[in-house]
N, C-alpha and C positions, 0 to 999 in steps of 0.2 A: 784556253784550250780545254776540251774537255775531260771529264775524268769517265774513263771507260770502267765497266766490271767485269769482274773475271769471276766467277765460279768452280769451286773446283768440289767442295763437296754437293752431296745429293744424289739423284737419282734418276735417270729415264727410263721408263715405262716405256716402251716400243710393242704398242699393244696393234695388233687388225683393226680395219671398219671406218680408216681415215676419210675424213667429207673429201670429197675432187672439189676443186676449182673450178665451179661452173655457179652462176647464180641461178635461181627460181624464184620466180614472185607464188608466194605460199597461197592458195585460196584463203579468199577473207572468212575469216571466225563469224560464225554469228552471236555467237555472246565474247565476250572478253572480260577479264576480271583482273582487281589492282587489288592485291593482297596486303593489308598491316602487316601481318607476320615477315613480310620478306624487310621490313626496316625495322631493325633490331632496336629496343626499347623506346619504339614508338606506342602512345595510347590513340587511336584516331578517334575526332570529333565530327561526325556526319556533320554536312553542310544542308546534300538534297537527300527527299526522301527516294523511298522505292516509288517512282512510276511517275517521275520529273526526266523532261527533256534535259541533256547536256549536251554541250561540245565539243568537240577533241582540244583540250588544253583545258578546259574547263575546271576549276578546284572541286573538287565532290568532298575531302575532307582535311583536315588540318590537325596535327599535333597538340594534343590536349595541354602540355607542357611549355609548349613554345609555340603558343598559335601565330607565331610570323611563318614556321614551316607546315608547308601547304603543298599538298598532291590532287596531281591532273589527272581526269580523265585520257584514255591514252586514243578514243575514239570517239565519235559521235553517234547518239544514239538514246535509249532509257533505259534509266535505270530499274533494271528488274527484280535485282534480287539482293539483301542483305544478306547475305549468310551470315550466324552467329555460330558459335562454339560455346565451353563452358563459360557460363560467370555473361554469359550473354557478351562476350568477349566478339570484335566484329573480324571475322576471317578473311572475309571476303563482300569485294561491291562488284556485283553483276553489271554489265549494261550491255543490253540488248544493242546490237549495232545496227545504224544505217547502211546502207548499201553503199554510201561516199561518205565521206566524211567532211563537214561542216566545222572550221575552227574561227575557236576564239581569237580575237586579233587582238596583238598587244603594241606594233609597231614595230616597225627594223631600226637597228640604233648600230653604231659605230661604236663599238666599248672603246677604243682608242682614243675616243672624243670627248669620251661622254665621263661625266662625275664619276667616281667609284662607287658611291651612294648610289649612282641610278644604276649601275651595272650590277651589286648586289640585290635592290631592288625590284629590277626584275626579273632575273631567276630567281627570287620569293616567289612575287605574281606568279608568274607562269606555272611553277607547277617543277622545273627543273633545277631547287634544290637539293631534291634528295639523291641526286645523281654525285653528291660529294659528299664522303666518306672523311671521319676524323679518325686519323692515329694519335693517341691510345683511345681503345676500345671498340674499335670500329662500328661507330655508329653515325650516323644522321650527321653533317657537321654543325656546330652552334652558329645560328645566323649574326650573333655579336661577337663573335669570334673574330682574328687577324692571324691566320696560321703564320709560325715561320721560312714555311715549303711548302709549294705546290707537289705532286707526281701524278705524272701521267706512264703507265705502264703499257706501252705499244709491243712488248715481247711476249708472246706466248712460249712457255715450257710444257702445260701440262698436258696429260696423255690424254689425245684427240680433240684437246680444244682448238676451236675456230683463228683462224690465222686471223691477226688484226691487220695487214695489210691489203690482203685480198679483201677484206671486208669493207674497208677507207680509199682500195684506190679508185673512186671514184667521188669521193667526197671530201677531196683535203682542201677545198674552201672553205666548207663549214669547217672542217677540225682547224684550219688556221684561226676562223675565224673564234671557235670557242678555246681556241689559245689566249686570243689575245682578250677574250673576257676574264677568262683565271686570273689572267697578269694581273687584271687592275685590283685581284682579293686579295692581295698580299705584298707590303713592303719584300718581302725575300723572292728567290728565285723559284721558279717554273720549271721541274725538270720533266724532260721527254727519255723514257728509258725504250731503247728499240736494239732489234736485231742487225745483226751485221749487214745484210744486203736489202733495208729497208727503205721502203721509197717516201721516207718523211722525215728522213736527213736533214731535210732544207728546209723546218718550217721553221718560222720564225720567232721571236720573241721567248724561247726557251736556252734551256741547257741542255745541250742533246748529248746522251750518254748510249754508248755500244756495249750492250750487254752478252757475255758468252758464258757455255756453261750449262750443266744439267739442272732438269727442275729439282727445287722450286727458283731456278734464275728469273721466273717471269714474275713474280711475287712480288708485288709493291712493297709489302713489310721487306722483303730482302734487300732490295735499292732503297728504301729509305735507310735503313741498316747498316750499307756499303757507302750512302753519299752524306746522308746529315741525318744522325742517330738522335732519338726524342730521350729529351731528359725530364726529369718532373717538373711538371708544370708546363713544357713545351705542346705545343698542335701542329699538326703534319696532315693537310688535307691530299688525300686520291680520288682519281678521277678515270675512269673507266675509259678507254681508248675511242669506243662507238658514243657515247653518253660525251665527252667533248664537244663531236660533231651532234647531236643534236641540239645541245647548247649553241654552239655556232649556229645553227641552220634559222634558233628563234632569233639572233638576233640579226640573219641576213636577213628576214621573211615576215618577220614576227609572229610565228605561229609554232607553237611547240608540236611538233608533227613528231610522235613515238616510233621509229622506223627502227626495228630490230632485225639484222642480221645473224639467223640462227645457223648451226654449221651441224646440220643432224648427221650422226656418226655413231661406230658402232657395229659390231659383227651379227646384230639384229637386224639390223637394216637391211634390205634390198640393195642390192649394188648399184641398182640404176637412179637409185633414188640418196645415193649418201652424196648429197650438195649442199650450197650455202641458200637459204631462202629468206626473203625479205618477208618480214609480215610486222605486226605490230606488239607494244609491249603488250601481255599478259594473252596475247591467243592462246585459243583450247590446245592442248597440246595432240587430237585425234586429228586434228587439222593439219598436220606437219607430218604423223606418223601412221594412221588411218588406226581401224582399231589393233589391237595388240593383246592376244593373251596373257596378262599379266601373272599368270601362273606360273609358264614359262619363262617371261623375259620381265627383265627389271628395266622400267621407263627413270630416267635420271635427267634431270632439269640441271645442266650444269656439264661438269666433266665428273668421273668418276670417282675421284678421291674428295673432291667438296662438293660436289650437287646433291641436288631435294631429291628423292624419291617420291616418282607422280605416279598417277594414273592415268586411262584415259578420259575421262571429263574432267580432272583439272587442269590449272593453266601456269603457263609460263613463268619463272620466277623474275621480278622485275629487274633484275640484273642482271642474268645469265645470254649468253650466245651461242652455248652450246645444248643439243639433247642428244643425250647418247644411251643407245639400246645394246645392253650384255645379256648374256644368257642367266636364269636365277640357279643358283647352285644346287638344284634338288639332285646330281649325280655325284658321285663320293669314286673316287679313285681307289682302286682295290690296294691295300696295304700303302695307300697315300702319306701316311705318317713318316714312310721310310725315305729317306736320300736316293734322289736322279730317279723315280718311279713314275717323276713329270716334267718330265723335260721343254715344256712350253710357260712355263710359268716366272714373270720376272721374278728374280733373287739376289738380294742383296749381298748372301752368304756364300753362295754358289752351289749349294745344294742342286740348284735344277742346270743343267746343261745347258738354257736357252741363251749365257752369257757366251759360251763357245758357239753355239750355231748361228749369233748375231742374229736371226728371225724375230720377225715379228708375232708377238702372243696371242691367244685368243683368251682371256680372262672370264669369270664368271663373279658372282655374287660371296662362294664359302666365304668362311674366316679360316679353314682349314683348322681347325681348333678351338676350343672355347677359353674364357677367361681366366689368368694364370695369378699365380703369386709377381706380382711387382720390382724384377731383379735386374741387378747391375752387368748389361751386356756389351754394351758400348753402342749395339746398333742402332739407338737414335742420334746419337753425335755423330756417327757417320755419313749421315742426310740431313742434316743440320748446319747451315753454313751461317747462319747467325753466331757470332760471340756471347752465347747463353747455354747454362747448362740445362737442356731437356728435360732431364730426369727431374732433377731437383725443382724444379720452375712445378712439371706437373704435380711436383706430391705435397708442393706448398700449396698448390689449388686445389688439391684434395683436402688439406686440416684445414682451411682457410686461414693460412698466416698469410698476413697481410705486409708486414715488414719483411720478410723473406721474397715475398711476392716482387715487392719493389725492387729489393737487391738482385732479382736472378733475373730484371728485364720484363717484367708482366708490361711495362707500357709498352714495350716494342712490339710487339706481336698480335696475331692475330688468329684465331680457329685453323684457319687456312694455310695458313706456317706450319701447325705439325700435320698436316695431311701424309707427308709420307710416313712419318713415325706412326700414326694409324696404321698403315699397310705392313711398316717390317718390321715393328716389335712384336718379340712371342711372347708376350705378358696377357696379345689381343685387345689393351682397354681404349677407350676412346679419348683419347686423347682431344681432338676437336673440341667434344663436349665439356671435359674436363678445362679448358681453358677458356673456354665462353665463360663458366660456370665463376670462373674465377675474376673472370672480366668485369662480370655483371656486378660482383661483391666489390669492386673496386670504384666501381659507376655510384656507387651505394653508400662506402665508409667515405670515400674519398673525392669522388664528385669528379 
């Protein structure tokens, strides 16, 4: 039987500018780009130069550190452009796209069949390793690694992200089919966390759990949390609900085909345009939302409490399915500082009235205040449904105590975990950062 979860701390954001149900195939990008930076403590090793042909699946570069993890081009075409950053650091690999796309063939295999060797194997090859995520530290998973849990997170919670149902129901072959490749990574169990009236109840080869409850319920840290909690030394690999199915699809096909379903949303949008659109990993994001004056409106690669902050000529974050457009906060609320003066704004406290009108918000960019002394309110345990104490967890990744780190849960979590504590502490710090920061030192003392 399974074990269901229930949630009962946290938070909904019931914000305007939700994507409708309707798909769109996005126009094709004429460049696309696969960004290092979006895989956290990865070094990449160029393979091809600038102004070499590739092809969609194709390796362009490889993990300095573990040159078995290797990344695909997500289209066919040439490579145009390195971009560098500081320290000649590589940002960004351009490729010029064909007008179709031309893939690399690896073969269709049966992971049910086949060695577990050759099912890890080839998601080396191909290019769709990095689509699996390690707990602790959320990074790149180690390719001689044996986690003691899969998850697979089919629940959205957060405000305006992409429904993963609507997004798979048309593709739960592959997604069976990249089920039952996970199986074969790991002696332990495969868990599928999904919504109540989800139509992937029935796949196979997992542990399917029904997840209820305010965000963060959709949060893989939080079901790993609620179902099989990492202790040191333990590995917890995640796996992205769309990123499954491409898995699946290379080894129906054999061709890692990058097929991203974006859910653009957002009180910036056009209303006739807030739908789900197919297009591929790393398209220009002016492709999706045309130009935008980023004056006024904040472009977010993501959902609004964890995505990138883009522009228009950059691209896609290689994870994300959602972009969502808010208004940037250059208007200030006359005497804003005072109680119920805004009544449109979620509140955890109840300051704003938007909890009695039940309506949906229209949010902007402010912080509504600037960075405060660091005091004991309770309001980050109140959106906190992990067994960790917030506070103490961040201000041990502030001194960088490493022993304290370990005692208050630093393995269990991830940036993405204190996203609401970003939003309703009045201290304003960034919690996010603070806990990457602390992640990174752990990656470092402790390996």
């Amino acid at each position: 039987m399974s074990k269901d979860i229930r949630i009962r701390k946290g938070l909904d954001l019931k914000l305007k500018g939700e994507a409708g149900h309707k798909l769109v195939t996005a126009p094709r990008s004429s460049v696309y780009a696969v960004k290092p930076p979006d895989f956290h403590a990865v070094v990449p090793k160029l393979i091809l130069k600038e102004g070499a042909a590739v092809k969609a699946g194709e390796i362009i570069f490889y993990s300095k550190y573990d040159e078995a993890v290797k990344f695909a081009a997500p289209v066919s075409g040439t490579i145009s452009e390195i971009v560098r950053g500081a320290k000649r650091r590589v940002m960004e690999v351009r490729i010029q796209a064909d007008a179709s796309d031309t893939f690399y063939e690896h073969g269709s295999m049966d992971p049910l069949q086949a060695d577990p060797t050759a099912v890890r194997t080839r998601l080396l090859e191909s290019g769709c390793w990095p689509f699996i995520i390690q707990r602790p530290y959320d990074i790149v998973a180690g390719p001689e690694d044996t986690p003691k849990a899969i998850f697979i997170s089919a629940y959205t919670s957060a405000p305006l992200a992409g429904d993963v149902d609507f997004i798979l129901k048309d593709r739960k072959e592959a997604f069976q089919a990249g089920v039952n490749a996970l199986s074969r990574l790991t002696e332990g169990k495969v868990h599928l966390c999904i919504g109540k009236k989800s139509n992937l109840s029935d796949i196979k080869n997992v542990e399917v759990h029904k997840v209820k409850g305010p965000h963060p319920a959709g949060n893989v840290g939080v079901q790993i949390h609620k179902l099989d909690p990492i202790n040191f030394g333990e590995k917890v690999w995640a796996v992205g609900a769309e990123d499954v199915a491409t898995i699946g699809n290379l080894f129906l096909t054999g061709k890692f085909d990058a097929v991203r379903t974006v859910a653009l949303a957002g009180t910036e949008v056009a209303e006739e345009k807030r739908h789900y659109y197919t297009t591929k990993i790393g398209a220009k994001v002016s492709d999706l939302v045309g130009e935008v004056n980023t004056q006024e409106t904040r472009i977010i690669s993501g959902d609004v409490l964890t995505g990138d902050q883009i522009n228009n000529d950059q691209y896609l974050n290689y994870y994300h399915n959602t972009v969502t457009l808010i208004p940037e906060g250059n208007e200030y609320a006359f005497l804003g500082w005072l109680p119920f003066t805004r009544n449109d704004v979620p509140s955890i406290s109840g300051t704003s009235l938007s909890w009695l009108t039940g309506g949906k918000s229209k949010v902007n960019t402010n912080l509504n205040g600037e960075e405060r002394a660091l005091v004991v309110t309770g309001e980050m345990e109140e959106v906190m449904p992990m067994n960790i104490y917030p506070m103490q967890l961040i201000k041990a990744c502030m001194a960088g105590d490493i022993e304290s780190m370990e005692n208050l849960g630093i393995y269990e979590v991830a940036p993405e975990d204190f996203a609401l504590i970003d939003y309703v502490n009045t201290s304003k710090i960034e919690a996010q950062e603070i806990i990457r920061l602390g992640l990174d030192l752990m990656i470092t003392e402790v390996g």
